[in-house]
C-alpha positions as CSV (number, residue, x, y, z in Angstrom):
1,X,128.8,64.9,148.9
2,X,125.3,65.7,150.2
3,X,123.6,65.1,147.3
4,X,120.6,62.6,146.2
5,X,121.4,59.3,144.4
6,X,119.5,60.5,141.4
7,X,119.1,63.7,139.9
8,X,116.1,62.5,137.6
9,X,113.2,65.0,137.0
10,X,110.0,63.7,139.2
11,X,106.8,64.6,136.8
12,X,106.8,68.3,134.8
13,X,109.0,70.1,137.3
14,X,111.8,69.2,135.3
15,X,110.9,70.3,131.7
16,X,110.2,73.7,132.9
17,X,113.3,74.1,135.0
18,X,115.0,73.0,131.8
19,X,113.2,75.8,129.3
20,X,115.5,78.7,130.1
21,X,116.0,79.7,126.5
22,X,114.0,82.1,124.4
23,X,111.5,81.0,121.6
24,X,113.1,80.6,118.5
25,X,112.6,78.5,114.9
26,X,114.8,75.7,116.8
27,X,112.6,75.4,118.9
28,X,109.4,75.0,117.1
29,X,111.5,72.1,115.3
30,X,111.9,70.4,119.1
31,X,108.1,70.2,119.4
32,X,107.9,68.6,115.8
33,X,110.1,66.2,116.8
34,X,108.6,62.4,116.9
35,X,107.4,61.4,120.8
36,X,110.0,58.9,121.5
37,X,113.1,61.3,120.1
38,X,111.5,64.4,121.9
39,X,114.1,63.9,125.3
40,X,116.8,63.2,123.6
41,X,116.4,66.4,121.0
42,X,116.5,68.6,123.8
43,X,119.3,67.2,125.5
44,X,121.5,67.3,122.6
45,X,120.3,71.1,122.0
46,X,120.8,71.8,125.9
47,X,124.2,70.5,125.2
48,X,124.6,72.5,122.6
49,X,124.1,75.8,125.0
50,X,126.7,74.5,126.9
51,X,129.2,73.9,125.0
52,X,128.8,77.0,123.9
53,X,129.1,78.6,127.5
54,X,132.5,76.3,127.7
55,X,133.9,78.4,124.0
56,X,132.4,81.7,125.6
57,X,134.2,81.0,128.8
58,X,137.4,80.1,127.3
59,X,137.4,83.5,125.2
60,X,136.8,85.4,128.3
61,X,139.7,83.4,130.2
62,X,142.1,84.4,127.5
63,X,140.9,87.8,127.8
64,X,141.7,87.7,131.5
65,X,145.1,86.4,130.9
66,X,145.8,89.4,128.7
67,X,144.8,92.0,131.0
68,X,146.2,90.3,134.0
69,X,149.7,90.7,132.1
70,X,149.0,94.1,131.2
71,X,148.2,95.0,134.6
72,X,151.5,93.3,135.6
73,X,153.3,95.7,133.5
74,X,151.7,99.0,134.6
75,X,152.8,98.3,138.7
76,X,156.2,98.8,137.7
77,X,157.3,96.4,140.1
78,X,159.5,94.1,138.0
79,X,158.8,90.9,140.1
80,X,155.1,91.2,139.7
81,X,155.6,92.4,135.9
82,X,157.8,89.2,135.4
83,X,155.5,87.0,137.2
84,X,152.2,88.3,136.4
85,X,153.4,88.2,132.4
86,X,154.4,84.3,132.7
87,X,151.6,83.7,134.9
88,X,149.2,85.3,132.1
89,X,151.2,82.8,129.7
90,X,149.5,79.5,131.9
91,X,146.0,80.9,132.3
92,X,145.5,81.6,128.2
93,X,147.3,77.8,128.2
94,X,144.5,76.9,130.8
95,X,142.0,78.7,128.8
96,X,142.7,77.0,125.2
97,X,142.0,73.5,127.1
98,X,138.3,74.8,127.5
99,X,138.5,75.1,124.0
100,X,139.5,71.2,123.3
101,X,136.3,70.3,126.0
102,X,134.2,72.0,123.8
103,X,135.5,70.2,120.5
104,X,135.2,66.7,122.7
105,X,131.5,67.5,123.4
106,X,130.9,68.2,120.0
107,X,132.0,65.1,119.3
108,X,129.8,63.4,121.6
109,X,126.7,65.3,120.8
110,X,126.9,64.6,117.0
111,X,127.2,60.7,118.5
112,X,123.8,61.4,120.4
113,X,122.2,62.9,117.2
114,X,122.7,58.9,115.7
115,X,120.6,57.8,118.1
116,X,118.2,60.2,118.2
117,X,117.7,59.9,114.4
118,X,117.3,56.3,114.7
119,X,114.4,57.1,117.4
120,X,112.8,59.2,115.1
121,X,112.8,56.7,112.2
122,X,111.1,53.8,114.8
123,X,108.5,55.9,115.7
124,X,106.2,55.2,112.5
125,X,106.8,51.8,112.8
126,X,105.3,51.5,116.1
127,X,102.6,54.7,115.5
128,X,101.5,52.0,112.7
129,X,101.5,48.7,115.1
130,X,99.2,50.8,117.5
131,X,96.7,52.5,114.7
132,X,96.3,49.1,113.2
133,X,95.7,47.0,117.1
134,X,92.6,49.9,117.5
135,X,91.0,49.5,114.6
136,X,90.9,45.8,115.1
137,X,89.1,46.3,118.4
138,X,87.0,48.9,117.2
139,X,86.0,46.1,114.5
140,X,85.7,43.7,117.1
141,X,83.5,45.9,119.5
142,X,81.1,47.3,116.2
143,X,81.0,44.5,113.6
144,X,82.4,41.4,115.1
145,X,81.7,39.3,112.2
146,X,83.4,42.0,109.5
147,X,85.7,40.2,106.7
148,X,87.8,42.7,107.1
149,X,88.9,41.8,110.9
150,X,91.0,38.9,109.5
151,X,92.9,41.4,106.7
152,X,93.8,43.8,109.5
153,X,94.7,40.8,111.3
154,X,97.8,39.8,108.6
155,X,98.4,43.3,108.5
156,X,99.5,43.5,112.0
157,X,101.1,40.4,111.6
158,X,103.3,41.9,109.7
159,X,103.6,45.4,111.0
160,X,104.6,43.6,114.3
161,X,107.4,41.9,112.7
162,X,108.4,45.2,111.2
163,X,108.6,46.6,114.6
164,X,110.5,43.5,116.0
165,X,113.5,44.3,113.5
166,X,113.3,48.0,113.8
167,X,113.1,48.0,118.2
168,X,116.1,45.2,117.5
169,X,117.7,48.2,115.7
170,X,117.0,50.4,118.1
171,X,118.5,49.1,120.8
172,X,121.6,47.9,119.4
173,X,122.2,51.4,118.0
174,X,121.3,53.3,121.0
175,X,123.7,50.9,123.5
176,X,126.5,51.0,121.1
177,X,126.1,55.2,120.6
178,X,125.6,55.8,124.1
179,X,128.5,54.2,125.4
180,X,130.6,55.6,122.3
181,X,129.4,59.4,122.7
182,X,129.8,59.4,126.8
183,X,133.5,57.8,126.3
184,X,134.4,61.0,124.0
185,X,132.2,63.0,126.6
186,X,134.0,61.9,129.7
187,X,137.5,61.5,128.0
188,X,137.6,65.2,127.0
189,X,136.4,66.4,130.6
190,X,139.5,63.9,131.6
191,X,141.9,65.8,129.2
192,X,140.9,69.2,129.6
193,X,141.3,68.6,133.5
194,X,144.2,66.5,133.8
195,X,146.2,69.5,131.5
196,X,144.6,71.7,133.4
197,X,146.2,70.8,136.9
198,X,149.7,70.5,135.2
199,X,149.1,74.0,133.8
200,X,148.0,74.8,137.6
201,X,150.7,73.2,139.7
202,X,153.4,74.8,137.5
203,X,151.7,78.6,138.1
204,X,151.6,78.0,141.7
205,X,156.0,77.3,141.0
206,X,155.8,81.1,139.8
207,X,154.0,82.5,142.7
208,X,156.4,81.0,145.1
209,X,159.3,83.2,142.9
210,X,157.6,86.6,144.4
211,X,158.9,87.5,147.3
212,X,156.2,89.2,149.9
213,X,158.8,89.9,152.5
214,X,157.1,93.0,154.3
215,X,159.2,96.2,154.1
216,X,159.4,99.4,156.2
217,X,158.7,102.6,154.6
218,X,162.0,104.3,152.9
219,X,163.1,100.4,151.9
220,X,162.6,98.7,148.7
221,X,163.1,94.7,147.3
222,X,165.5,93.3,146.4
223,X,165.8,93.4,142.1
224,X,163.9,90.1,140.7
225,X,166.6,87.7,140.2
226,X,164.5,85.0,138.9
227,X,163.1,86.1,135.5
228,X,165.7,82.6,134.1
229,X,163.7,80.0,137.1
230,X,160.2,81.6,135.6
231,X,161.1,80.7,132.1
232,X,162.4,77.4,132.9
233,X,159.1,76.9,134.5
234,X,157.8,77.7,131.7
235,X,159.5,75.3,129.7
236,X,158.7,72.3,131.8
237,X,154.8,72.9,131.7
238,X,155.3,73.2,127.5
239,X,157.3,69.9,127.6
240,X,154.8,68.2,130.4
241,X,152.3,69.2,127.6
242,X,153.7,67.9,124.7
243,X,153.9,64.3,126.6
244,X,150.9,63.8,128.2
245,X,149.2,61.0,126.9
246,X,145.1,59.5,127.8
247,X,145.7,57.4,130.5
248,X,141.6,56.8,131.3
249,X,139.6,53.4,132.0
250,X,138.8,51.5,128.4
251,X,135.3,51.3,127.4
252,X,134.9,47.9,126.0
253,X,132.3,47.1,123.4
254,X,131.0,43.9,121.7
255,X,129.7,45.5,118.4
256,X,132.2,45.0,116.5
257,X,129.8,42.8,114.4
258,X,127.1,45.7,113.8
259,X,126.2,45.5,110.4
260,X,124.9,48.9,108.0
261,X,121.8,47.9,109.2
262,X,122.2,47.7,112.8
263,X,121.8,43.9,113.0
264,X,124.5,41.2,114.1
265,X,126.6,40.4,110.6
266,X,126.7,36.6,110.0
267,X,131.1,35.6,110.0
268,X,131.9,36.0,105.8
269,X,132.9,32.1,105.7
270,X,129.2,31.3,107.1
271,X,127.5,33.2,104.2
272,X,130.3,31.6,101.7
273,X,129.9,28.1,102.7
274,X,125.9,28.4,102.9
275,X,125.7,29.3,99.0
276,X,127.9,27.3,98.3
277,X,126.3,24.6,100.0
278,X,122.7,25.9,98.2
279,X,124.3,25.9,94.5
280,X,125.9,22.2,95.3
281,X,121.9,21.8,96.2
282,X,120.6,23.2,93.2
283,X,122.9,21.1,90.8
284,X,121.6,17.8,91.5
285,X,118.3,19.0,91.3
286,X,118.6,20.3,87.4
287,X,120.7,17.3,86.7
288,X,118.0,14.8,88.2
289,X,115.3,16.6,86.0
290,X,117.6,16.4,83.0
291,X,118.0,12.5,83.2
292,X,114.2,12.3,83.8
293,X,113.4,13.2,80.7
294,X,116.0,10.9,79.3
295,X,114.7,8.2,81.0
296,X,111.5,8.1,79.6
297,X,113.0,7.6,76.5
298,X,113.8,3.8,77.2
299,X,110.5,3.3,79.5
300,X,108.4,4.0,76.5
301,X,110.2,1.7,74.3
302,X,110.0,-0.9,76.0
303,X,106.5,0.0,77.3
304,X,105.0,-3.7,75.7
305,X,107.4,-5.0,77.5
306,X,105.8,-3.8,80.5
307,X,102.1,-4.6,79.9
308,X,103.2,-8.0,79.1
309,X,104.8,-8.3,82.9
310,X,101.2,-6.6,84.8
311,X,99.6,-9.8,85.0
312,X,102.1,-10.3,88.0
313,X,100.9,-7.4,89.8
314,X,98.5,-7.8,92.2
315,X,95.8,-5.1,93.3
316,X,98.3,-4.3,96.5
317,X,101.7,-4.2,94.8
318,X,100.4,-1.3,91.7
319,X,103.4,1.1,92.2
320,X,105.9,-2.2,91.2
321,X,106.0,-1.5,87.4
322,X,105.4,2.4,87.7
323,X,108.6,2.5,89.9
324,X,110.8,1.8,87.3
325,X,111.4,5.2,85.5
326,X,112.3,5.7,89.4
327,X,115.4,3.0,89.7
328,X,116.2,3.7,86.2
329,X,116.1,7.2,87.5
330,X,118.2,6.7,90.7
331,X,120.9,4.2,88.8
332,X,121.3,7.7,86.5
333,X,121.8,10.5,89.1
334,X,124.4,9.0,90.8
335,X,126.5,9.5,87.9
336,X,125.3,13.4,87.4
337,X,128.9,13.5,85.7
338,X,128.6,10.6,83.6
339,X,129.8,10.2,79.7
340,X,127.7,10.5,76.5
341,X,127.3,6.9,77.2
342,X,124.5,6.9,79.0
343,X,122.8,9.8,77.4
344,X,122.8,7.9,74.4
345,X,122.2,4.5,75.4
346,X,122.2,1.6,72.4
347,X,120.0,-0.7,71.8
348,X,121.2,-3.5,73.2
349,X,121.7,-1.4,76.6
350,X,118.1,-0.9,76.7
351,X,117.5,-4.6,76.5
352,X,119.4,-5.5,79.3
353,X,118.0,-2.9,81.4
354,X,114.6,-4.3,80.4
355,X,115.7,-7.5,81.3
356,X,116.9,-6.4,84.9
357,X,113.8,-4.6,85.6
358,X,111.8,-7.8,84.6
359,X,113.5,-9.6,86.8
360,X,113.3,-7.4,89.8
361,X,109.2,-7.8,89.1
362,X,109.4,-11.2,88.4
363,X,111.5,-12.4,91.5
């Protein structure tokens, strides 16, 4: 094959080789389209001439089929009539398979159009990243010591995290829709021309049924004895038909765990076990407030008690006797679960819990 490596447009030579088609409304909506979708628009909509030239191609193949049997007919030479009628039977059969290309195309473009959707919605996002960057260093260059640098600032802050999640989206989109619509693009072409060779090799059986034995004038051939071999033939390439199954290389892919919103999805018993985990977190903390307030309760009662025991702390121990709403505290929450017992502690409970914590500060 004497051809480059790369068949990639060098500058504007390309783009104008590629404007064949008239002006029309369609496109007038190509040069709306945003930059970074604008290649992609017009290779879905060049794609879209071709696969109409594939449906005009197969209507005109069919057509030829026709008159090709007709023609057959009108020689009156019954091996040629014969032939030429089964023959036409293969070539509409070949011509319908241009048909399924088209559909597999289809497919493929509506694929692309994901992706160049996807384009068209990043585009503001960075549009926004870049209009907010200039005005910062037209701030910078004209009033350098402007308040309003710093806003602008934050605001790009966050613009460029919106960008980050919506090039993240991007890319993941356009890698998994690109390799999706070329393996419906190159397994129809597979298809169409694997079916299309069957169809082939069994036409070329009913040419070898003609016989193109040269005669001398005044003789004639032999009557066509092999109408029965021609529908058998005929048979086989229905059958070889029916049974043909895709037999093409796989197209692996890892995004099975694409989200909706064309980010990784976190595994279901991740998410489950993290709130769990959070509402196990938040527990505690309500309970702990809860027995807070109960135990002021006791602290205030015996709050004589206390001011009686401060002449034993010094100037560097001052947290001893406010720590003990704390150890009262701790002894509590770790029974978050515990009776109407403690809630409602007697009197003689709060004694001895007195007692304790005098001894703690004493000793």
């Amino acid at each position: 094959m004497n051809r480059s490596l790369s068949i990639r447009s060098k500058g504007q030579s390309g783009e104008k080789s590629s404007n064949k088609h008239r002006f029309t409304m369609a496109s007038l909506r190509g040069h709306q389209q945003a930059d970074l979708s604008k290649k992609l628009y017009r290779l879905i909509k060049t794609e879209n001439h071709a696969i109409g030239a594939y449906e005009a191609a197969a209507k005109e193949q069919a057509n030829i089929a026709s008159q090709l049997s007709d023609w057959g007919e009108e020689t009156g030479d019954d091996a040629i009539s014969e032939i030429s009628d089964k023959l036409g039977v293969l070539l509409a059969e070949i011509a319908e398979q241009e048909d399924v290309l088209a559909s597999g195309l289809e497919e493929s473009r509506g694929v692309l159009k994901q992706i160049r959707n996807t384009e068209s919605s990043v585009q503001p996002s960075r549009d926004q990243k870049a209009k907010i960057a200039d005005e910062i260093q037209k701030l910078k260059y004209k009033e350098p010591s402007s308040v309003k640098i710093v806003t602008l600032e934050q605001e790009l802050v966050r613009a460029e995290a919106q960008s980050l999640v919506a090039e993240a989206q991007l890319t993941n989109v356009t890698r998994q829709k690109f390799k999706e619509a070329y393996d419906l693009h190159t397994a129809a072409i597979i298809e169409r021309a694997e079916k299309q060779i069957m169809l082939a090799k069994n036409a070329r059986k009913l040419l070898n049924l003609v016989d193109d034995t040269p005669i001398v004038p005044g003789d004639v051939h032999p009557a066509f004895s092999h109408a029965e071999t021609a529908r058998e033939v005929l048979n086989v390439a229905e059958d070889e038909l029916r049974a043909w199954t895709p037999n093409v290389e796989p197209i692996h892919t890892n995004a099975g765990n694409l989200g909706t919103n064309a980010m990784p999805s976190a595994p279901v018993t991740a998410q489950h076990s993290e709130q769990q985990y959070t509402q196990q977190a938040e527990y505690p903390t309500q309970q702990s407030e809860h027995l807070t307030q109960q135990s002021e309760y006791p602290t205030q009662q015996h709050s004589e008690y206390t001011r009686s025991n401060e002449q034993y702390a010094t100037s560097s121990e001052p947290s001893v006797v406010g720590q003990e709403p704390v150890a009262y505290q701790t002894q509590t929450q770790a029974q978050p679960h515990s009776t109407t017992e403690t809630s409602y502690a007697t009197d003689e409970q709060d004694h001895e819990h007195a007692r304790n914590v005098a001894s703690r500060v004493l000793g």
